[in-house]
N, C-alpha and C positions, 0 to 999 in steps of 0.2 A: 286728373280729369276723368271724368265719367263719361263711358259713349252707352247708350243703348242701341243693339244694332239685331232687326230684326232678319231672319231669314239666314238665321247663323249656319246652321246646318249645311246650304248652298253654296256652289262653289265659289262666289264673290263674296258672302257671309266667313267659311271659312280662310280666304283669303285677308281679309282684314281683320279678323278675330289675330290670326301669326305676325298682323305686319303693325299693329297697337297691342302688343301683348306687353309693352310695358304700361300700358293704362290700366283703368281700372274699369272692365268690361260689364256690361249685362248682356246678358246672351237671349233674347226671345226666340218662343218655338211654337210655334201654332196652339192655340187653344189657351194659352197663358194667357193670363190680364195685362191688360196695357199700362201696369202703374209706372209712370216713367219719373226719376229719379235721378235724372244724370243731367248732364251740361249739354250733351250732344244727342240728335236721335239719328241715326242712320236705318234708311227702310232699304232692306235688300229684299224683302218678302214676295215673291213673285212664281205666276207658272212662265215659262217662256218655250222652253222646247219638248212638243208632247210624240217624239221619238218613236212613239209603239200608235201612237191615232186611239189613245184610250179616252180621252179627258171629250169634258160637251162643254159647248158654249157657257154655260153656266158657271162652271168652275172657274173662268178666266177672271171672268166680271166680280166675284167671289174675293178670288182676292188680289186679283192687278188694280181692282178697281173699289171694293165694298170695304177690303183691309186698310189699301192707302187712306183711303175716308175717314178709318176708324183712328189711326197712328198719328195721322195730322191732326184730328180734333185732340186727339191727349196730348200730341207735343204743345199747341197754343191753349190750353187747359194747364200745363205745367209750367215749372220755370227752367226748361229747359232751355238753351239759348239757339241753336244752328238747328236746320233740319235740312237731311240729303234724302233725297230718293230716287232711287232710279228707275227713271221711264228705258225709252230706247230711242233707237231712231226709228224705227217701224210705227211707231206712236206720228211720224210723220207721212211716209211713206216707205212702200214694201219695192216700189220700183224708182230707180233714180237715173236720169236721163242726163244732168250735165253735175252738178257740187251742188251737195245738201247744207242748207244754212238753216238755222233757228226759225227764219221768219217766213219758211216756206209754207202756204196753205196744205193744213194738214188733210192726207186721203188716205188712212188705211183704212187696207184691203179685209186684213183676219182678225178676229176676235182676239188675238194677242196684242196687234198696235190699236182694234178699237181699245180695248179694255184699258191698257197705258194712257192713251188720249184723254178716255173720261176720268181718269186717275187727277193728269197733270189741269185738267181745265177747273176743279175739284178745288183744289189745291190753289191756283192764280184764281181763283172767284173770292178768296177770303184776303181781308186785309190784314198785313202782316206786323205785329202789333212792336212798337218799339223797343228797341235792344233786341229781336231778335232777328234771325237771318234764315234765309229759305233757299234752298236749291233743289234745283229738277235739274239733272245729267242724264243727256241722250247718249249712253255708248253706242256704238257700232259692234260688229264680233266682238266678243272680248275671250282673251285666251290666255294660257297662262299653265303650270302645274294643276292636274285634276283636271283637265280641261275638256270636254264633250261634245260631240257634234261631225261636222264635216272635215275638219282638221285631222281627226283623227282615221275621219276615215279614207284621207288621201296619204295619213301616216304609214295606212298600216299597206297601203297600195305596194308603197314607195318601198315600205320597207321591206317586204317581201317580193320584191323583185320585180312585181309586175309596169308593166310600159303605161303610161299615161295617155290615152288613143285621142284627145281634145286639144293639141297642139294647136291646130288653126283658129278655136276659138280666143278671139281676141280681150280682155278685157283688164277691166281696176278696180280695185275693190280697197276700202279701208278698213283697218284691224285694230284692235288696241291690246296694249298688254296691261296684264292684272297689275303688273309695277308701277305702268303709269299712270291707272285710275287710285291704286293706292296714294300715290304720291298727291295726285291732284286732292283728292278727298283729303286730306291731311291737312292742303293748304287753306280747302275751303275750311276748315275746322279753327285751323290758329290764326287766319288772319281778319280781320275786321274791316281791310281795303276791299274786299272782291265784295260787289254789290251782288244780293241777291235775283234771282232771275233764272234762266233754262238756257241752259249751255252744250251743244253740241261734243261728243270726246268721241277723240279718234287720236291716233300715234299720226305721223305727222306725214309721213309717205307711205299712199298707195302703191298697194302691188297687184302684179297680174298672179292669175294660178301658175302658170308656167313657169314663174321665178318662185313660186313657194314650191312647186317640185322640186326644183333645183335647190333650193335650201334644204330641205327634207334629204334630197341625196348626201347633200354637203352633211350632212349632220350626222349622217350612217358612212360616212366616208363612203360614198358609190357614185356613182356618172350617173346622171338621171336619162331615163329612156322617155324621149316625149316622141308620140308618133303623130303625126296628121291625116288624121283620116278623114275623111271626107264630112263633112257638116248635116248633109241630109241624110244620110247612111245612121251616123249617130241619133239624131233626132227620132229615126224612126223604128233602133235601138230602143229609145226610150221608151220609147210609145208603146212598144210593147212589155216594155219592162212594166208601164200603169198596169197592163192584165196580168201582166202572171207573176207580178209580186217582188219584183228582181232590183236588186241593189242599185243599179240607174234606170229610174224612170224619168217622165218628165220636170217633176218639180226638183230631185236632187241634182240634174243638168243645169235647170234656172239657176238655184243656187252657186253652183261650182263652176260657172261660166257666165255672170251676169257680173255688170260693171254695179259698184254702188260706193260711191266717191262722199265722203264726208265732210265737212270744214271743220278746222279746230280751230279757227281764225279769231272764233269771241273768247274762249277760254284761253289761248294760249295770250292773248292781250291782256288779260283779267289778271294772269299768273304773272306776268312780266317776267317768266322759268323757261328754261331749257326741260324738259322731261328727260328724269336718268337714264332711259333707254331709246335707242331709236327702232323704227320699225322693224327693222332684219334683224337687230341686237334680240330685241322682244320675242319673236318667232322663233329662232333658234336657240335662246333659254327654253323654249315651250317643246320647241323636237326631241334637246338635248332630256327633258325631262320625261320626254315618254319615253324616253330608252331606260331609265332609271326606273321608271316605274312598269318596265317588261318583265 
């Protein structure tokens, strides 16, 4: 079997490049031609977290949005048979108030889930020509070895001793591990039952931050120190962490204290599977690996 999977380079790119290495790969990388030649296309190609506030609107729409345009018209131009891509869930919404389903009217906020959004509507505007099969996958976090972002930086909290001061914020959040989006990806690939369509991924139990501290301990062998400090106190921590530039401002509190609950209810129907990992299984492969890679 042949997959073309673009956006190799990246941490979901290189995650599926180790986990199909007995296939027979094409690896795209920006600015290459779209000749596609294989059975399968997989678009990983994406900006998603601009970490340093370098990147301008333009760049999103470029190629969350301009690229997908281009990879979908060569896959239905070829005789390639499956096409995956991955939007997000932020292509739905960036704030989530009760469980995130597929058929929720979409609102995002940032040029990340607009640009996703006009990706996926792109994409369901064309008719999908017979014998082949189409999938759009909304992950959630997704984490795993290599992994980037806010996990890492309540790893390095944890790991270095310091107390956790957002005890009293209460919340849920869903996560997915790279094992299980590989696995799923796989299934969409070899099976011919799963009807094409946009399906929600997420690992299957929600966690609060408070229990991934405490996993985080667990994984360094330490007690985790979580303190409760008072909510307006912190908030206003933040606030000024916005002026003067400081590792908790406002937006990195939203994130790391905001509930945003997922459903994997359509896919994991579709799948008629168990996923290899479960939530806390998945997480502490991902802590146990940044120890390894210390």
């Amino acid at each position: 079997m042949k997959i073309f999977i673009t956006g190799s380079n990246g941490f979901v790119g290189k995650a599926l490049t180790n986990y199909f290495i007995k296939s027979e790969l094409i690896l795209h990388t920006r600015n290459q031609n779209l000749d596609i030649n294989s059975n399968v296309v997989i678009n990983c190609a994406g900006i998603a977290h601009d970490l340093k506030k370098t990147l301008t609107s333009e760049e999103y729409y470029k190629v969350n949005t301009d690229f997908s345009k281009q990879i979908y018209d060569a896959f239905l131009a070829s005789n390639a048979k499956v096409f995956i891509t991955l939007s997000s869930v932020k292509a739905l919404a960036d704030k989530v108030n009760e469980v995130l389903l597929e058929d929720a009217i979409p609102n995002p906020i940032t040029h990340y889930g607009k640009s996703k959004l006009l990706a996926e509507k792109y994409i369901l505007s064309q008719p999908i020509p017979e014998k082949k099969r189409v999938y759009i996958l909304r992950p959630c976090m997704i984490h795993g070895p290599g992994n980037k972002g806010n996990l890492n930086l309540l790893y390095g909290l944890v790991s270095n001793g310091f107390p956790w001061p957002l005890g009293l914020f209460e919340n849920s959040r869903s996560y997915l591990s790279i094992e299980n989006l590989c696995f799923i990806i796989k299934e969409l690939i070899e099976r011919e039952d799963i009807p094409s369509g946009v399906y929600n991924v997420a690992d299957d139990v929600p966690l609060s931050t408070n229990e991934v501290i405490k996993m985080i301990a667990e994984s360094k062998e330490k007690k985790a120190k979580i303190l409760n400090f008072n909510k307006n106190f912190i908030k206003v921590l933040a606030r000024i962490g916005d002026f003067l530039k400081l590792p908790l401002n406002s937006e990195r509190l939203q994130k790391l204290t905001e509930s945003y609950i997922v459903s994997n209810t359509k896919i994991k129907e579709a799948l008629g599977k168990q996923f290899p990992v479960s939530s806390k299984e998945g997480l502490m492969q991902t802590f146990k690996s940044f120890t390894d890679y210390a």
